[in-house]
N, C-alpha and C positions, 0 to 999 in steps of 0.2 A: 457355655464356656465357663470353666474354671477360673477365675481372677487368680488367684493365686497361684496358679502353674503358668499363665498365658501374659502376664503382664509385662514381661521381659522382650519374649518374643514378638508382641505387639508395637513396643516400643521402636524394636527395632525396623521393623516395617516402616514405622511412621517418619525413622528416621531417614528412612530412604527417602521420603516425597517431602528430608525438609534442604531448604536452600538460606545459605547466612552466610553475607559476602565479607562478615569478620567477626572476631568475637569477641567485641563490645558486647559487656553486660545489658547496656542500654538501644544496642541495636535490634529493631524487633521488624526494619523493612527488608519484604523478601521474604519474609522467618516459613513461610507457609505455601505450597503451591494449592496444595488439596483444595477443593473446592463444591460446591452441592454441584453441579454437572460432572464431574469426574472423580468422586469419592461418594460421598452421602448417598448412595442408590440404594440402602438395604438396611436394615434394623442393626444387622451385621458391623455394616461399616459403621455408623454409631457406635455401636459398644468401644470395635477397635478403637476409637479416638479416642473415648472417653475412656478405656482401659490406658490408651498410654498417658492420661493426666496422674496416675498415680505413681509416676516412678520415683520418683524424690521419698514416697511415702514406702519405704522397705527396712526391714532389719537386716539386709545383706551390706557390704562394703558401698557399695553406691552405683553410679551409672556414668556414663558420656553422653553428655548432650547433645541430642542431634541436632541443634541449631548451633554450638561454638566446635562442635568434635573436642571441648575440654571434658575432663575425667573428676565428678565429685560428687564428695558422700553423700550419700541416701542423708534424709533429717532422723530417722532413727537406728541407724549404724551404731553400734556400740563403740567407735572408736574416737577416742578423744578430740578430735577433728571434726565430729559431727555435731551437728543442732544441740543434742539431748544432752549427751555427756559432756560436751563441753562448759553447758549452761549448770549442769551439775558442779562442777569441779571450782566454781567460783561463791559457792555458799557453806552455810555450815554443817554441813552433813557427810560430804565427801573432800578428798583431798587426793592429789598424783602423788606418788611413789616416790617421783624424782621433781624435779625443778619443770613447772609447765607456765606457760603463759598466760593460759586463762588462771589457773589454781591463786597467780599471784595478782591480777590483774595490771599483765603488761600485753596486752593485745593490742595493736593497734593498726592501722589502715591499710599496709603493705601484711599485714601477718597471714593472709591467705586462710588455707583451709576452713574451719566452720565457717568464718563470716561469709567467705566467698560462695561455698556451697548452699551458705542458708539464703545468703542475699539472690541467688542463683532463680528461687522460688518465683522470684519476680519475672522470670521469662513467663512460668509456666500459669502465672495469672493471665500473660497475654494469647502464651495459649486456647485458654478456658474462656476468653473471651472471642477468640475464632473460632472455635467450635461450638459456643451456645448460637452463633449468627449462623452458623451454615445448619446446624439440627435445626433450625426455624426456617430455616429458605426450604428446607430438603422435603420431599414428598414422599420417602421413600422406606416413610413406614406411618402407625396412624399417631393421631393428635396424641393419643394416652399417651403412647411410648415416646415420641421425642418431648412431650412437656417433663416424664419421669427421666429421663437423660438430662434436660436442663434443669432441672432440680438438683439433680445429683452433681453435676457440674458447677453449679452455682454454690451450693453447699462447699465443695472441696477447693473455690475457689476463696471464697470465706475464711473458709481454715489457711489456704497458703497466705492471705493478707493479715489474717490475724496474728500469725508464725511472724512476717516484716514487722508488724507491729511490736510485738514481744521484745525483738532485737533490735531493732532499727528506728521504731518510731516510726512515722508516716512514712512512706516514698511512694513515687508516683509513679503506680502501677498503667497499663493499658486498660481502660473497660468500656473506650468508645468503640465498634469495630468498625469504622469509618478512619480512625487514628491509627491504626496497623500500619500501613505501608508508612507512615511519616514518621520519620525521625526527628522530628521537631520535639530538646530535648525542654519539659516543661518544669515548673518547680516543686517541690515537695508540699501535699496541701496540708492544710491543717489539722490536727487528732479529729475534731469536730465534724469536719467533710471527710476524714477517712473514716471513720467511726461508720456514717451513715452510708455508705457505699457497703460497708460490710452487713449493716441491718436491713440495708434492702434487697440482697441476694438470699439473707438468711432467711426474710420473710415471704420472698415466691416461693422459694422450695417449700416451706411450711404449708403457705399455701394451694399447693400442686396437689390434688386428692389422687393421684395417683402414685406420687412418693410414698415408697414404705416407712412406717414405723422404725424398722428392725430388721436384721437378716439373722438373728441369732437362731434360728431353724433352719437355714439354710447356705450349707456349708459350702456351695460354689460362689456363691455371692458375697461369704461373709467378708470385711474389711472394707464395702463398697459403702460409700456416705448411703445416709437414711435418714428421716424426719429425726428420729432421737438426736443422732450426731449436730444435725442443724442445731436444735436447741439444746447442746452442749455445748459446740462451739459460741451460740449465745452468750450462753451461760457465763462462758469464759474471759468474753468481751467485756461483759458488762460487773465482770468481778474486778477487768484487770483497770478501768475507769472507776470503777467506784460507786457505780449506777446500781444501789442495794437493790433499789424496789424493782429495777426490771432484773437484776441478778436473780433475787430472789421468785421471780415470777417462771423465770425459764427454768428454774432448778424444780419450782412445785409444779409444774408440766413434767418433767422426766420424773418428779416422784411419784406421777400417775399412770405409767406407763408400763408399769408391770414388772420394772426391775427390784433387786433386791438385793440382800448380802447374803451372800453363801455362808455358809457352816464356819468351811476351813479356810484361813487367812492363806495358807500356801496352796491350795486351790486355785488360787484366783491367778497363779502364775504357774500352775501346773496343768489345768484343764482348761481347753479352749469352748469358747460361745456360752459360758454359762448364764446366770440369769444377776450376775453384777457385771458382763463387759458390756459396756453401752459400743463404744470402738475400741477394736487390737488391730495392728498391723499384723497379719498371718505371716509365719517361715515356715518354711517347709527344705526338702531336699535340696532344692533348688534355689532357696536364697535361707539360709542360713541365720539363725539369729546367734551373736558373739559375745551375746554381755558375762555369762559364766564366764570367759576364757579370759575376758579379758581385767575382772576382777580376781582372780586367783594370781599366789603370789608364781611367782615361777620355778621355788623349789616345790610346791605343792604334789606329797606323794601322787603319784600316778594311781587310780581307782577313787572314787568319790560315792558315797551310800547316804543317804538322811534318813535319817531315823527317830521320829521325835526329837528331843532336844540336844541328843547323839550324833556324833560325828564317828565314823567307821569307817577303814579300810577295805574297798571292794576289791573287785576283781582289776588286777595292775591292767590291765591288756583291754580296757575301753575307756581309757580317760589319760589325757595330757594334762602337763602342768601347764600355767597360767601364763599371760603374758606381764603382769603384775604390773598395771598399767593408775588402778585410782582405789582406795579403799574410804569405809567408813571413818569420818573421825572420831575416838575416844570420847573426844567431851557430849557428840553429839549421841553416840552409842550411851551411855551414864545418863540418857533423860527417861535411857525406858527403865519399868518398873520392873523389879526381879523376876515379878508372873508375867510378864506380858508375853503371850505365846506369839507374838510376832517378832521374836528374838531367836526362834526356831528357824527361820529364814534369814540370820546371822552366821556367820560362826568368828566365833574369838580364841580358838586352839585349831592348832593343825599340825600333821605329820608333815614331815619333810620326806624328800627321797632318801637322805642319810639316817633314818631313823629320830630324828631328832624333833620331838614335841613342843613346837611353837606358841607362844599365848602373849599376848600384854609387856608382862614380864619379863619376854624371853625372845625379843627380834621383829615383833609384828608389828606395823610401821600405825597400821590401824587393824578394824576388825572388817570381816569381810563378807561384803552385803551379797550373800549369794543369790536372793529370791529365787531363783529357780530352781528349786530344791529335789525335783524330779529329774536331776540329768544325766544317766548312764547313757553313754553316747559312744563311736567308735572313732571323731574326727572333734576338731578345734568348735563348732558348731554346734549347736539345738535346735530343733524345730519346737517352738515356744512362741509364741505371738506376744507382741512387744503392748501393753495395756495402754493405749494415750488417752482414755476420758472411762474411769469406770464409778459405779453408784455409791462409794464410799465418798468417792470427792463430792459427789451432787448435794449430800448428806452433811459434807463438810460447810458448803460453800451455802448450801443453805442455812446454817446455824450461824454461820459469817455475819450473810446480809439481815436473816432475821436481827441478831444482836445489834449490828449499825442501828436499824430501823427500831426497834422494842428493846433491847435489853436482852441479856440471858432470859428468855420468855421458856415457858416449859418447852413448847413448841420444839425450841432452839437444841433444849437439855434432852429432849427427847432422839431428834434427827444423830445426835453424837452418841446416843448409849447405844445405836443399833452398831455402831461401830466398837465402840468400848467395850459393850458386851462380848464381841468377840472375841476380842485382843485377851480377854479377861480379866479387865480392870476399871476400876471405877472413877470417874472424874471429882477430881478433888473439891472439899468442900471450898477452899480457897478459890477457885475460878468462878464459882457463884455468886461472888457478892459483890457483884458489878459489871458494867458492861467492861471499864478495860482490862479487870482479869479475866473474864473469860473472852477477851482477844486476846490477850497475849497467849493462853490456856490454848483455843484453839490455832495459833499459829506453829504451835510448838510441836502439837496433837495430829496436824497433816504433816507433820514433817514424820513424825510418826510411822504413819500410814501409807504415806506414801513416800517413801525413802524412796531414790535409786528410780524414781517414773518421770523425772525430768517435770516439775510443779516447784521443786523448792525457790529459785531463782525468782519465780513469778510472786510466789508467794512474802518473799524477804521483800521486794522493790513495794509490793502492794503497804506491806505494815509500815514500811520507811526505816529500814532496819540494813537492809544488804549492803549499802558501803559500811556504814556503823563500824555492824559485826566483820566487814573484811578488812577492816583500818584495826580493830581488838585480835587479828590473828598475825598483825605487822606490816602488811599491804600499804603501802602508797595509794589508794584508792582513792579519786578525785569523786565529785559530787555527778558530773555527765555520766560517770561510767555505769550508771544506771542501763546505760543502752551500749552495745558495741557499734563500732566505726562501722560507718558505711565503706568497702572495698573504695581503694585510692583510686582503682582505673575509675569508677564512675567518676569521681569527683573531678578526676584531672579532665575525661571525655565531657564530663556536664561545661566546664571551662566559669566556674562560678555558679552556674543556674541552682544546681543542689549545693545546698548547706550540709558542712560534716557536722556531726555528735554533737563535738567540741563547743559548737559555738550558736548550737540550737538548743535551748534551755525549754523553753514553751511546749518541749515535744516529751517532756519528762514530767 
């Protein structure tokens, strides 16, 4: 089976045998009939289940969930309403076109869309928790194959609680599966006790000698968690806590593993499974990836060509103008350096359809983060696979924790020139001569490298910097909004039990 043709399709099967008698976020009794006597008979039925835990994870528009039949975005949908770009559009790299909610930070409890779709993730951990129980009841394939399904399951279960974390701070996911059918609503635990619920599903998948490494050879699989992913999502936990020395431990495991940086910096968004993506979410025909379309401004001539540092007129008759929805900001654009060839996956001049040559100087609201430089296409869409964890950042985040722990150590200087070097520039003498310029140095430097991959947000809350700089862009930005609101309906359905944002300090 194909994951990335079949996960839709799956999904919807599953949605058939689901039952939810309302659609309370927080309702999870009923969620499930399926069962090991009338599902789990086949290696088969495994995959089906575990293929539909990925639906959240797509670069298409998004899904309905067959437990509420509500309609919401995928977490990497390119549209301003989802996970990625939303969490974009509230730091200093990007900005909306027009007047947005998150850009200003006025989100709040009733505001729907991303919170509601990301918060949503939290069914899909209760999911992952009925189906690691019935692959261990089920008989109906051998020990290897369902431990390498509960691995796999555990691992992607990890990432969805990581994902709550990110935005939400703790909540209280499902992971007894004895607590399923009860709706008994409990309180939100501690970073502490959620922390370690994620370390220990991270650590049996690791532990599972029949989890793969990698699927980057094999291209029916690829997108499917894997031991790497495990200890990236680690990695990531333990960067966004603060926890250097096990940060840094997970990251020199993935930098044993065989990955690497590729050559070309527009590569890494042009050509899929190479030997820098640790995880890409796949598109294809059939789920679409929209972040071109939807960073182009809307008079953008019709035809689009890259060409080294060139921008040219193609053929009018395979390319739409833009929906002209969030661009680069200027100031944030003016930190790269004239050579830096990662400015070739920019552009800061454009044709209009009335002939009229756009620049800075001349109506462009900001500059505009194409990364996907490869996209002669015939519809709104590209089949490009969306990057969420690749070996530039392991490299970053190792030079991170090494610095906490040692200092700018060569070690450190070293893991950031494999990056530097490509970009083609050299890390300044100035970040050398101490540990906090070369944190500020490298804060500055992933924002860099990873413009426009949904890290920035993570990255500003980790230095202590992302209200700051969103109060110096004129925002009202309070000190909680570190985290977005929990959706009002849980709170109102909780009846007190869950604490909102607002008034939960300890969770920041």
């Amino acid at each position: 089976m194909i994951m990335k043709k079949c996960i839709l399709y799956v999904w919807l099967l599953l949605c058939g045998a689901t039952v939810i008698s309302c659609d309370d976020m927080l309702e999870t009794k009923n969620f499930t009939d399926i069962s090991p006597t009338n599902f789990f008979k086949t290696e088969g039925d495994m995959d089906a289940a575990v293929t539909g835990l990925y639906l959240p994870c797509t670069t298409n528009w998004g899904y309905t969930d067959g437990g509420t039949g509500v309609w919401l975005n995928a977490l990497f949908n390119a549209d301003i309403n989802a996970y990625y770009p939303a969490g974009m559009v509230t730091t200093d790299v990007v900005r909306c076109y027009s007047s947005n909610i998150y850009d200003e930070f006025n989100v709040g409890p009733s505001s729907g869309g991303a919170i509601e779709s990301t918060y949503n993730v939290i069914r899909f951990v209760a999911r992952a928790t009925d189906i690691i129980n019935q692959i261990s009841q089920s008989s109906g394939a051998t020990e290897e194959i369902r431990n390498r399904f509960i691995a796999e399951v555990k691992t992607l279960r990890a990432f969805y609680m990581y994902t709550l974390l990110d935005w939400f701070g703790p909540v209280n996911v499902k992971l007894d599966p004895t607590t399923l059918m009860d709706n008994t609503i409990l309180p939100r635990p501690s970073q502490e006790e959620y922390i370690a619920y994620i370390e220990k599903d991270l650590q049996e998948a690791i532990d599972t000698p029949s989890f793969p490494d990698k699927y980057n050879d094999d291209l029916s699989n690829w997108g499917r968690m894997s031991k790497s992913i495990a200890y990236g999502v680690r990695m990531k936990v333990y960067m966004h806590v603060k926890n250097w020395e096990k940060a840094k431990e997970a990251a020199e495991k993935l930098m044993s593993m065989g990955y690497s940086i590729i050559p070309e910096y527009e590569d890494v968004f042009n050509v899929d499974r190479t030997a820098e993506h640790i995880w890409s979410v796949p598109s294809n025909t059939a789920s679409d990836n929209y972040y071109v379309t939807e960073v182009l401004p809307s008079d953008f001539k019709k035809g689009y060509n890259h060409l080294g540092t060139s921008y040219i007129r193609g053929d009018e008759s395979t390319y739409y103008s833009g929906w002209q929805v969030f661009c680069m900001r200027w100031d944030f654009y003016d930190t790269f350096a004239d050579n830096d060839k990662r400015k070739n996956a920019i552009l800061c001049e454009y044709d209009t359809n009335d002939g009229v040559r756009k620049n800075r100087n001349n109506g462009m609201t900001g500059a505009i983060p194409i990364k996907f430089t490869d996209t002669q296409f015939a519809n709104y869409g590209i089949q490009k696979a969306h990057p969420v964890l690749r070996y530039a950042e392991v490299l970053l985040s190792y030079a991170e924790a090494e610095n906490e722990l040692n200092g700018p150590t060569q070690e450190a200087i070293n893991a950031v020139k494999q990056v530097t070097d490509r970009a083609g520039v050299t890390i300044p003498e100035s970040a050398l001569v101490g540990k906090n310029e070369f944190r500020n140095y490298l804060l500055e430097e992933r924002g860099r490298e990873l413009f426009c991959e949904g890290q920035r947000r993570q990255d500003l809350i980790r230095h202590g910097v992302y209200i700051s700089r969103s109060r110096e862009r004129g925002n009202n930005a309070q000190d909680y909004q570190v985290l977005f609101p929990i959706p009002q309906d849980v709170i109102t359905e909780a009846g007190g039990i869950v604490e909102q944002n607002d008034t939960v300090q300890n969770f920041v």
